[in-house]
C-alpha positions as CSV (number, residue, x, y, z in Angstrom):
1,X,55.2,18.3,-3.6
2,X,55.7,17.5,-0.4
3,X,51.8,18.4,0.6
4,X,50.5,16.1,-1.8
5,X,52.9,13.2,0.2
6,X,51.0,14.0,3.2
7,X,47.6,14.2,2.0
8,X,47.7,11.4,-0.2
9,X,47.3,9.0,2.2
10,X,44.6,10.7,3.9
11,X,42.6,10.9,1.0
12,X,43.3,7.1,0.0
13,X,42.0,6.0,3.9
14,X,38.7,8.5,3.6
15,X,37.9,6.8,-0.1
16,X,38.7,3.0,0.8
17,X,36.8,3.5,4.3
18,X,33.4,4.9,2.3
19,X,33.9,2.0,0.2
20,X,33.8,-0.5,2.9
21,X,30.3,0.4,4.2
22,X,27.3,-0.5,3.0
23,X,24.1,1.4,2.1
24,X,22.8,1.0,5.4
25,X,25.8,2.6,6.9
26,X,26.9,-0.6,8.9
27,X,30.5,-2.1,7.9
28,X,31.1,-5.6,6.4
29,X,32.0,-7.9,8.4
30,X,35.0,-10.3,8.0
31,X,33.8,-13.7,6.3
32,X,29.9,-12.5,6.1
33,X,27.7,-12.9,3.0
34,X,25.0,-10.0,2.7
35,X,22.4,-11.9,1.4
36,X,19.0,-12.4,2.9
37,X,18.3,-15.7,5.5
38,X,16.9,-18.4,3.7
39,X,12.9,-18.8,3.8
40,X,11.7,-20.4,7.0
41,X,8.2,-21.9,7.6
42,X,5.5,-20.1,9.0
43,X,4.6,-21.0,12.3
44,X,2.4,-24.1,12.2
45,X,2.6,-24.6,8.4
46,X,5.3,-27.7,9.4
47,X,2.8,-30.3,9.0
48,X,1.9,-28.9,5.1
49,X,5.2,-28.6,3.8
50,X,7.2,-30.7,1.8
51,X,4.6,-33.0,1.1
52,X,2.4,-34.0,-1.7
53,X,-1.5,-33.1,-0.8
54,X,-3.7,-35.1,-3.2
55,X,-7.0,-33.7,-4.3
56,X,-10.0,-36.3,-3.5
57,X,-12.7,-33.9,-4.0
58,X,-14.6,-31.4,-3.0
59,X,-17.8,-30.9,-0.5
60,X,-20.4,-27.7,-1.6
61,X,-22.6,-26.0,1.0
62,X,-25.2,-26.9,-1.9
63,X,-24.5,-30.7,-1.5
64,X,-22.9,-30.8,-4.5
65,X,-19.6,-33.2,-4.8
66,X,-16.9,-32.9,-6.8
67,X,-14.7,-35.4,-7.7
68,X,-11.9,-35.7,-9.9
69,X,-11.3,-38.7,-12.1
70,X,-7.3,-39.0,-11.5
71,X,-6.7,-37.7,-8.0
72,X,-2.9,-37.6,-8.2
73,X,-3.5,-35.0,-11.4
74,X,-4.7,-32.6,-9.5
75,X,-2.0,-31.9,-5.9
76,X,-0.3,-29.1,-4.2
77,X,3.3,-29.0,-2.3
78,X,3.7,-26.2,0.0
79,X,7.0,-24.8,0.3
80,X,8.6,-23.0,2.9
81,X,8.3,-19.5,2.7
82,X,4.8,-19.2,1.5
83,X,5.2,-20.9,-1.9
84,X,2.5,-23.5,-3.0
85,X,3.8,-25.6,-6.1
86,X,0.1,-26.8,-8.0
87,X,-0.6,-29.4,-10.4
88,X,-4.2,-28.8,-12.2
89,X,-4.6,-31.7,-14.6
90,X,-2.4,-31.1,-17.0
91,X,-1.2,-27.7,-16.1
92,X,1.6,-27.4,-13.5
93,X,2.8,-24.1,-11.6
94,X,2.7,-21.9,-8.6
95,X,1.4,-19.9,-5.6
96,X,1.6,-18.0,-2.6
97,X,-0.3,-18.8,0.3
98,X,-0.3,-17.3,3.5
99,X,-1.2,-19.1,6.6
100,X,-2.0,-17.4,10.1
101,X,-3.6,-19.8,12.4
102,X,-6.4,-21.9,11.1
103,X,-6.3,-18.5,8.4
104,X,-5.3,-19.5,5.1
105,X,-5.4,-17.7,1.6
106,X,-3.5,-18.4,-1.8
107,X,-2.6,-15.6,-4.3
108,X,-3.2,-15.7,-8.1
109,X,-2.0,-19.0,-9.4
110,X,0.7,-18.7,-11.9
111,X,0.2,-21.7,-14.5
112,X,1.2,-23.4,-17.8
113,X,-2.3,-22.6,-20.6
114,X,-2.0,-26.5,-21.5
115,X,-5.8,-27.4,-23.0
116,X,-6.8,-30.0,-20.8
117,X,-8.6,-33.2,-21.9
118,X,-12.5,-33.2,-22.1
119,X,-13.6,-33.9,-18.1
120,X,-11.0,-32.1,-16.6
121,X,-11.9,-30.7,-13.9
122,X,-9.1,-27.9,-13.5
123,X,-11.4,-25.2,-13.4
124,X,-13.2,-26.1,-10.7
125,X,-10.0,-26.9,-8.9
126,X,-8.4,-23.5,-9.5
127,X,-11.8,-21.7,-8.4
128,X,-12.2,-23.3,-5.5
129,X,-8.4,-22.6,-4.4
130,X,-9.2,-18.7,-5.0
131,X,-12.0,-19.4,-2.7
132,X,-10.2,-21.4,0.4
133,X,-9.8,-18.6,4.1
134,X,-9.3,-21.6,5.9
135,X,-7.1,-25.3,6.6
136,X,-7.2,-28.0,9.5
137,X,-6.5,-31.0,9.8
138,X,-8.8,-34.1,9.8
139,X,-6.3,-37.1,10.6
140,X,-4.4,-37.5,7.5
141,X,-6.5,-35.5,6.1
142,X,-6.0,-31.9,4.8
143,X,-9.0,-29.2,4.6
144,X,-9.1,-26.4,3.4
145,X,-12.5,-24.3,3.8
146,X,-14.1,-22.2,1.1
147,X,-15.2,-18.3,1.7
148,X,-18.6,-19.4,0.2
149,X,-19.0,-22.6,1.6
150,X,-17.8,-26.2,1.4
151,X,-14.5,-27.6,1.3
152,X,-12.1,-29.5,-0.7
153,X,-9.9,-32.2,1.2
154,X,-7.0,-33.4,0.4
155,X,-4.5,-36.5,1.3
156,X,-1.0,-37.6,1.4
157,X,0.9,-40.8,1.4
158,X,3.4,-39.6,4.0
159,X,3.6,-41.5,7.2
């Protein structure tokens, strides 16, 4: 009996300290929260985010133009941490876009299947965001370049 006394708390102090340690073998710390930073923007993406681009057409290496009827139907918010919020027409969801430089592609599109009104031009708008490798600026003005040709501007109310 009076082994298991000693042991005991031996035991109790190896169990609670393996407890206390977490996968990657460092210990908690006092008042921290293990969860991961918050997103941050990417370097030079500061001028796109949190703001409301507005489609107002778009420019083909053919000479084609198109244009939509309802420009505020058709926008895209960029978030920090490579999210891109879209509105095509009447269908609404999301993106990821990443942006090095002047560099800038969007992934797969993840949208409502709302069947948009007869002259819609959501397609096209969806297409060509598959298609954009690049972005500037043009004074208030957002462009984004297309891999095949042309480019699609965009504008925003902000100040």
């Amino acid at each position: 009996m009076p082994q298991v006394r000693l042991f005991a708390p031996i035991a109790l102090s190896i169990a609670l300290a393996g407890c206390a340690a977490t996968e990657s073998g460092t210990p908690i710390m006092p008042g921290s929260i293990n969860a991961p930073p918050p997103p941050m923007a990417a370097p030079g993406d500061s001028l796109l985010t949190n703001t409301v681009w507005t489609w107002q057409g778009t420019q083909m290496s053919n000479g084609d133009r198109i244009v939509p009827e309802a420009a505020d139907r058709y926008a895209l918010m960029f978030r920090p941490g490579g999210l891109v919020e879209v509105r095509a027409d009447c269908n609404r969801g999301s993106a990821s876009y990443l942006l090095t430089g002047g560099q800038m592609k969007f992934g797969a599109v993840a949208l409502t299947k709302m069947l948009c009104p007869p002259g819609s031009r959501d397609t096209e708008f969806l297409r060509e965001l598959g298609a954009v490798t690049a972005q500037g600026m043009n004074g208030p003005d957002l462009t984004l370049t297309l891999g095949g040709g042309g480019m699609m501007r965009f504008t925003t109310t902000r100040q």
